[in-house]
Structure formats: structure tokens, C-alpha cells
C-alpha positions as a Markdown table, in Angstrom:
| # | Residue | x | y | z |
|---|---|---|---|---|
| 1 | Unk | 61.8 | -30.7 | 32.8 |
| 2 | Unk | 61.0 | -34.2 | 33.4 |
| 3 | Unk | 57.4 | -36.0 | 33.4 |
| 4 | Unk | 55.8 | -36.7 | 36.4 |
| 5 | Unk | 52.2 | -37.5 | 38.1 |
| 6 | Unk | 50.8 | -36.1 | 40.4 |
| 7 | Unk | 49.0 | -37.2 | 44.3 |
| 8 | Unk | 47.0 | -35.1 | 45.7 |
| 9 | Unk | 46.9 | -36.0 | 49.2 |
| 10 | Unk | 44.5 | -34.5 | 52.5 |
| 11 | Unk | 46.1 | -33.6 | 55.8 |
| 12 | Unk | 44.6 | -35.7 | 58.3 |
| 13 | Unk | 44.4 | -33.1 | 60.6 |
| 14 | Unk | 43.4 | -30.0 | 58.7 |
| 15 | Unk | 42.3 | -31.3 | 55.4 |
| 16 | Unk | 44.7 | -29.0 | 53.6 |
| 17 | Unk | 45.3 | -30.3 | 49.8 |
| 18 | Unk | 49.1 | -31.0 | 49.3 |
| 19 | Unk | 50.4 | -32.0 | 46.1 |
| 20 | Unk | 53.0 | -34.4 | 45.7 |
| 21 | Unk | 55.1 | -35.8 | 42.5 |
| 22 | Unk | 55.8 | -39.1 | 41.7 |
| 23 | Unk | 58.2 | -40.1 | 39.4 |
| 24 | Unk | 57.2 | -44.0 | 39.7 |
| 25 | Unk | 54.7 | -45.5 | 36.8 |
| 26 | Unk | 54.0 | -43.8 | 33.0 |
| 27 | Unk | 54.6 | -40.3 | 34.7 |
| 28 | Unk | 52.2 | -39.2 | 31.7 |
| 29 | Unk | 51.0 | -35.8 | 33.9 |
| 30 | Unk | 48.0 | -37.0 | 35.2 |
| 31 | Unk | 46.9 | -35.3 | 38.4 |
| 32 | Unk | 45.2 | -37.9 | 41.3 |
| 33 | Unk | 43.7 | -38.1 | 44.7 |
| 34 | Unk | 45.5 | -40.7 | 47.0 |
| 35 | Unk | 41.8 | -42.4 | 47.0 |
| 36 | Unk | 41.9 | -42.5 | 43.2 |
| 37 | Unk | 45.4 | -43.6 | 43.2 |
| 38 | Unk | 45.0 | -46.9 | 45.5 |
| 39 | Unk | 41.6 | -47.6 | 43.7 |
| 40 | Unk | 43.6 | -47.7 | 40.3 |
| 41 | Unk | 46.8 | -49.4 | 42.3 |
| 42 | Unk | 48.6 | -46.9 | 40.9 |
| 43 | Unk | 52.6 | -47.2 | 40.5 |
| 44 | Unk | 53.0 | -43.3 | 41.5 |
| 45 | Unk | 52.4 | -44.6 | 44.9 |
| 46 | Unk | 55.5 | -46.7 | 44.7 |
| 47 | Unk | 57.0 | -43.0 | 45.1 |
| 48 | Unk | 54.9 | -41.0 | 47.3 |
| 49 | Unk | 57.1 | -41.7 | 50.7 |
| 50 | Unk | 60.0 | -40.0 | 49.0 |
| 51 | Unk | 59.0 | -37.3 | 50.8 |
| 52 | Unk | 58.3 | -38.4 | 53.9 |
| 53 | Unk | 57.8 | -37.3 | 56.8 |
| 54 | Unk | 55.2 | -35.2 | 55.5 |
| 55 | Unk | 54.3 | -31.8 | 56.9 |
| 56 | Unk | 51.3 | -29.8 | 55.7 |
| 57 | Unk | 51.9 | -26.1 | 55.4 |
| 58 | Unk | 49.2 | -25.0 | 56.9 |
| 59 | Unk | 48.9 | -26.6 | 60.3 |
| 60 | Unk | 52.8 | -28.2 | 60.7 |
| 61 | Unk | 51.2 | -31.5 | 60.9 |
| 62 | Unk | 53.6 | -34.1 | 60.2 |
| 63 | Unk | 52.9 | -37.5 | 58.8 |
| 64 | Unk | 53.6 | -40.8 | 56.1 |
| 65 | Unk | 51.8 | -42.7 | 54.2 |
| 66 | Unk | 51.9 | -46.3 | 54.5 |
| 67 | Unk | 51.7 | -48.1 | 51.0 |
| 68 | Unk | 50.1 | -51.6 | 50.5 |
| 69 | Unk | 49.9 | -52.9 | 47.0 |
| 70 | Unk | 48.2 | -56.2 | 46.2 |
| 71 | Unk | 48.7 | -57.9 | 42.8 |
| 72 | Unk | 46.2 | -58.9 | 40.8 |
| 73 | Unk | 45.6 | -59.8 | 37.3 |
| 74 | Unk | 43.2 | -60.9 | 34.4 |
| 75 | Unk | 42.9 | -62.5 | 31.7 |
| 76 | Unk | 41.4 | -60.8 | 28.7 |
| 77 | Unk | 40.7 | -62.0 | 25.3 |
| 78 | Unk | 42.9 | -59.8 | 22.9 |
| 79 | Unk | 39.5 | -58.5 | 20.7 |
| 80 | Unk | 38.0 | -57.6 | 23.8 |
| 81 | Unk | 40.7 | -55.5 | 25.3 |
| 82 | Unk | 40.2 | -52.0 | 25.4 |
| 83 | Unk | 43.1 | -49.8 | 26.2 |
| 84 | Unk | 40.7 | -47.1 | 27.8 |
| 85 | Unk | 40.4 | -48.9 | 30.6 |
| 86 | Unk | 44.0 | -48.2 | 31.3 |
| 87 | Unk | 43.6 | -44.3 | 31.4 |
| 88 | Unk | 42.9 | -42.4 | 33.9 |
């Protein structure tokens, strides 16, 4: 069995919670909402369209996700860098 992470993404029209795995990023097990996942800018998204087309299983809706990542970066001073602000 491999490691994955894990989206939890919202139907749009029902609301139903559908997991999906990503195999994109650390794949360290760590279990996300799609919100969470963009806030973070999250490499599992890189993955999350692997699925695609969608379809929730409890209405039949069917539907993508459209992924737009923006770079960023910082500088930090290596005695102030704290590597929990990496985890999730």
C-alpha cells in the first residue's frame, strides 16, 4: 500500500463529502478540505483532476476542479525557522 493524502472535497450541488487521493506532494496521510488545501497551496492539488470528471454518489452530479497555483516565497533567517509551520 502506498502513501497518499487526502481532499475532501463538497459537491456543489448537494454538499455531499467525497474523498479523493492524491498522490502529488509528501503524501504523509494527512486528510484536508479543498479550502484548507488551496490556503496551504498544497501540492496534493497538483493531483486532484486525476479523477476528473467528478461525480458525487449521491446526487450524479458531475463536475472538475479547476486548479490555480501562485508561487510565492520568503525569506527566513535559519534561527528563526520553525518547521511546524510546515505541518499541517
Amino acid at each position: 500500500m502506498g502513501y497518499f493524502d487526502t481532499i475532501v472535497i463538497e459537491c456543489p450541488d448537494c454538499g455531499n463529502e467525497i474523498e479523493y487521493q492524491s498522490k502529488s506532494g509528501d503524501c504523509t496521510l494527512k486528510r484536508m478540505s479543498l479550502s484548507r488545501a488551496c490556503a496551504k497551496g498544497d501540492e496534493a492539488l497538483f493531483d486532484i483532476n486525476r479523477h476528473a470528471p467528478h461525480v458525487c454518489d449521491k446526487c450524479g452530479k458531475e463536475w472538475a476542479v479547476k486548479v490555480k497555483m501562485m508561487a510565492m516565497a520568503t525569506i527566513v533567517i535559519a534561527s528563526d525557522y520553525d518547521e511546524e509551520d510546515e505541518e499541517d
